[in-house]
C-alpha positions in Angstrom: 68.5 51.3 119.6 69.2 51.2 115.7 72.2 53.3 114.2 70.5 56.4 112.2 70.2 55.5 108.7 71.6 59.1 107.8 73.5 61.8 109.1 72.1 65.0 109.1 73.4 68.7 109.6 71.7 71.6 109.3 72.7 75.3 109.5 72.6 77.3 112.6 72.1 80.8 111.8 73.5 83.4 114.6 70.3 85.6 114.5 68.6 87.8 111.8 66.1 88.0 109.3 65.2 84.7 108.2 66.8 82.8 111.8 63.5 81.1 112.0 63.1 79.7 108.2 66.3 78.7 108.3 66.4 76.6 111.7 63.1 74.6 110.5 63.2 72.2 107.2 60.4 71.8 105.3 57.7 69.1 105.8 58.9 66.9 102.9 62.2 67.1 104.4 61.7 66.8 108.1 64.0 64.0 109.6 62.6 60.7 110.7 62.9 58.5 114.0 66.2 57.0 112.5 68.2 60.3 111.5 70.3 61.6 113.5 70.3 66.1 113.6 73.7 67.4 114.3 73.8 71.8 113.8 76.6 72.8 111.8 77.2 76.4 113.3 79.7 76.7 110.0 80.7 76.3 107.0 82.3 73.1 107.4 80.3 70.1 108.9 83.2 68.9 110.5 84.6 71.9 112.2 82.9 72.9 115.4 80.6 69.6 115.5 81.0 65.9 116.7 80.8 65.1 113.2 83.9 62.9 112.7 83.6 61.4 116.1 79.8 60.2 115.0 81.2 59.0 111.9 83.8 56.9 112.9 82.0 55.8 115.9 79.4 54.7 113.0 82.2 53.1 111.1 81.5 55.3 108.2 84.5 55.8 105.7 82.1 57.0 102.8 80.6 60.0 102.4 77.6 61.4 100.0 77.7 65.3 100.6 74.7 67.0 99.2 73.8 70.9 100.3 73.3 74.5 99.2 76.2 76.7 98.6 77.5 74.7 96.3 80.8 77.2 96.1 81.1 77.4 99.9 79.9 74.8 102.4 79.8 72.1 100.6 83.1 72.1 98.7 84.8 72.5 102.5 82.9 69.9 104.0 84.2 67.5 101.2 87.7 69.0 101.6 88.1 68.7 105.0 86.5 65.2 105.0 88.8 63.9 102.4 91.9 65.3 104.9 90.1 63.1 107.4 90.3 60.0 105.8 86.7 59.6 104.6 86.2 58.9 100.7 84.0 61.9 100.0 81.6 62.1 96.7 79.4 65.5 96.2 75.9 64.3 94.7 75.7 67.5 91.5 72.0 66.7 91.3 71.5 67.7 95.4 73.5 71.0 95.3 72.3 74.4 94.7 74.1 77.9 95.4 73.1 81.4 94.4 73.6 81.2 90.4 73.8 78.2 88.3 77.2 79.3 87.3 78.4 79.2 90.5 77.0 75.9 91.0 79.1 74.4 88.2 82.3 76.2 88.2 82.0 75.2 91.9 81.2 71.5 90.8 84.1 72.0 88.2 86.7 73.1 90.5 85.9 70.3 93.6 85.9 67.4 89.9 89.7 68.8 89.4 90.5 68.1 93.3 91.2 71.6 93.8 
């Protein structure tokens, strides 16, 4: 078996309007044969998942964090994957979040390392 070329997580909503969208990514996006699908029940990928045991089991010390909620999930996933030891670079170009001023004061604060 070949090591997944990326690492995938995707939202778990609880239940509610929208549970179905949500749990099911779009065509163009759907994973392939060598991705591997963990479910990231919150905020964090790494908290609550098998993420950094994947990882390192991988050998991975970089990561690329792209994702929606750019003021939210994906400024803690970097956090808390910087405190783990893993380099940890947020693609700008691959985030969204609710406003675009969000986005980049979100963006703005994670480039000052807060």
């Amino acid at each position: 078996m070949t090591a997944p070329s990326l690492l995938r997580a995707q939202a778990v909503p609880s239940s509610g309007l929208g549970a179905n969208v949500w749990a099911k990514p779009l065509a163009e996006m759907s994973p392939n044969e060598h991705e591997l699908i963990i479910d990231k029940p919150i905020s964090s990928v790494f908290t609550a998942s098998p993420t950094d045991h994947v990882l390192r089991n991988m050998g991975v010390t970089e990561l690329v964090i792209t994702g929606i909620l750019t003021d939210m999930c994906v400024p803690g996933t970097a956090r808390v994957g910087a405190e783990l030891g893993y380099n940890a670079v947020i693609c700008a170009d691959a985030c969204a979040t609710m406003t675009q001023r969000a986005n980049d004061e979100a963006l703005l604060m994670q480039a000052q390392g807060l």
